[in-house]
N, C-alpha and C positions, 0 to 999 in steps of 0.2 A: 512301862513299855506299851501296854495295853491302851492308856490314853491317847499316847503319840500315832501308833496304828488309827487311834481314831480320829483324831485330829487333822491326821493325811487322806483320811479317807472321805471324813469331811467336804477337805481340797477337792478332790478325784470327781466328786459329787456334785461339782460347782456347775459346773456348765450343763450336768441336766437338770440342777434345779431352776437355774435360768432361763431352760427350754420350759419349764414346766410351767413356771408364771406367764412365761411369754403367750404357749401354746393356749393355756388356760383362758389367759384375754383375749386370745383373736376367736377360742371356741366360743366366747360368749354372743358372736356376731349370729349364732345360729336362733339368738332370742328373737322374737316377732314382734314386728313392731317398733324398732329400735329400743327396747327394754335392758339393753347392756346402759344405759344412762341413768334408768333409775337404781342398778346394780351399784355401780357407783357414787350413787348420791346418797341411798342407806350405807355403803362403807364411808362415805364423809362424814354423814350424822354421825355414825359410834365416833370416829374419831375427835369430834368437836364438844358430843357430850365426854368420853374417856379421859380426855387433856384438861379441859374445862370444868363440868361437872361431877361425875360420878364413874370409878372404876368398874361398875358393875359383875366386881367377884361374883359376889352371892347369887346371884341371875346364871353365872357361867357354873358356877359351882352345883347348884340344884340341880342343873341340865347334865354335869358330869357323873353327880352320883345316882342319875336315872339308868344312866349306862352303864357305871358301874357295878348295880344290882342286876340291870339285866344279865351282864354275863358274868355275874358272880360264878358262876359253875366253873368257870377256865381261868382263874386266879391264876396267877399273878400277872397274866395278856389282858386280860378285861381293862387293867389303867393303859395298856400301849394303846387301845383299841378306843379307850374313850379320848384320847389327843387325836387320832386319825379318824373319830367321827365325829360331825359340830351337829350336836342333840339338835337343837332350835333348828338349824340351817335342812335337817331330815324333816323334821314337824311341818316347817312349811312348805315343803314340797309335797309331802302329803296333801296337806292342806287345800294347797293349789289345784292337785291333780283330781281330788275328790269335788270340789265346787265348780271346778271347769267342765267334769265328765258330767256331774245329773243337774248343774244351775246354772254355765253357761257364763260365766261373770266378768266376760271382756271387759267391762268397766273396771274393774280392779286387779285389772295385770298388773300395773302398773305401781300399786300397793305390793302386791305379794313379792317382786322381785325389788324392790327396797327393803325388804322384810328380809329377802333372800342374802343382799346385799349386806345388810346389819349384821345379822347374825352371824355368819361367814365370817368377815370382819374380827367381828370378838370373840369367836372360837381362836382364830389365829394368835392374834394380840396377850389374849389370856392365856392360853395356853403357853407360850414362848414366855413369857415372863414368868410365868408359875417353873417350868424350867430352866429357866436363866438362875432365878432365886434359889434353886434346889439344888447346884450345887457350889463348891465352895471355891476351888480352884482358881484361880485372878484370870486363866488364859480357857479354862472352861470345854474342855474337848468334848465332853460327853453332849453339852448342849450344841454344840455345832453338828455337831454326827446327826442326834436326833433332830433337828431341826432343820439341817438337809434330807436327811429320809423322812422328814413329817411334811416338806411343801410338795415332796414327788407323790407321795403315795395320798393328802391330801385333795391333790389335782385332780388326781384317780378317780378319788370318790366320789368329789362335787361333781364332776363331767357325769358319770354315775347320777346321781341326783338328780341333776338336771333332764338329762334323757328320762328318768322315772317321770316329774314332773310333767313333762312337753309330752311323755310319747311318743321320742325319738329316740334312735337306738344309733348314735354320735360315733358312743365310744370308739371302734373300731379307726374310725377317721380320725381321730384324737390319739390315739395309739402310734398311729403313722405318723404325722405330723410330731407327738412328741420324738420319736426314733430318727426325724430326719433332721429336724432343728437340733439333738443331740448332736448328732453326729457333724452336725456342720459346724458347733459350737465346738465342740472339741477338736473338728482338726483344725480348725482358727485355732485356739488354745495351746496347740503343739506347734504349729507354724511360726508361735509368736516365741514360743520356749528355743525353739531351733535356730531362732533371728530369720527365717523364709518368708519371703513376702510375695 
């Protein structure tokens, strides 16, 4: 009973996780420079080495048990908490934000959001598979549920991130933007249930 609950709620969840990728892509326009292009050209590379070359577990997994120890103290949330945060995709924001404030490194924007782009990337990919594989069920409700609350509350964070990086304080306008693209996703979604056109 408990799966099925989650399995519908999954559903219920659908059109704001669709607002959330959506909203997420168009908040990347707020990058300077047009740097939303190298964002997707490091999620091409993972995907071209992932399929092709190397699944880079080990890389995702080193980065997961970094977080896992940090919040060892709050067992058993510290694993929800290491899928809703991508290690690597925090480091270089850091990164970024430290070499742009005291070095100035306009020349290598352009690296660091490829960088930003990767890792992102394969936080998602490994992680959703690492859950897919975990559980057993052929129709798999738990991974839909979490995999709908991991792209909304994901969204969150990078937008988050992002603004840490840049120096811009987005979220706010990100927030609205997710709550009106929701809300217009879902009453298409009931329009469409209703036969209203």
């Amino acid at each position: 009973m408990w799966e099925l609950f989650k399995l519908v709620l999954a559903i219920v969840l659908m059109p704001l996780v669709v607002a959330s990728i959506v909203v997420f892509n168009e908040h990347l326009s707020i990058l300077p420079n047009g740097l939303k292009n190298e964002v997707a050209l490091g999620a091409f590379v993972f995907i071209m080495i992932f399929v092709f070359l190397h699944r880079l577990e080990p890389i995702y997994e080193f980065g997961q048990n970094i977080i896992l120890k940090c919040f060892q103290f709050i067992s058993p949330v510290n694993k929800a908490i290491s899928c809703f945060f991508p290690f690597y995709t925090f480091l270089i924001c850091i990164f970024y934000l430290v070499m742009n404030k005291f070095f100035k490194i306009d020349d290598y924007n352009s690296i660091g959001f490829y960088i930003f782009g990767f890792t992102l990337l394969m936080h998602v990919v490994i992680t959703a598979q690492q859950l897919q594989n975990g559980e057993k069920p052929l129709w798999k409700p738990n991974y839909y549920f979490s995999m709908a609350f991991y792209f909304i509350v994901l969204s969150m964070v990078c937008v988050l991130m992002l603004d840490l990086a840049l120096l811009k304080f987005s979220f706010p306008a990100f927030l609205k933007s997710l709550f009106l693209m929701s809300k217009k996703y879902y009453v298409l979604t009931v329009k469409k249930l209703l036969l209203l056109h």
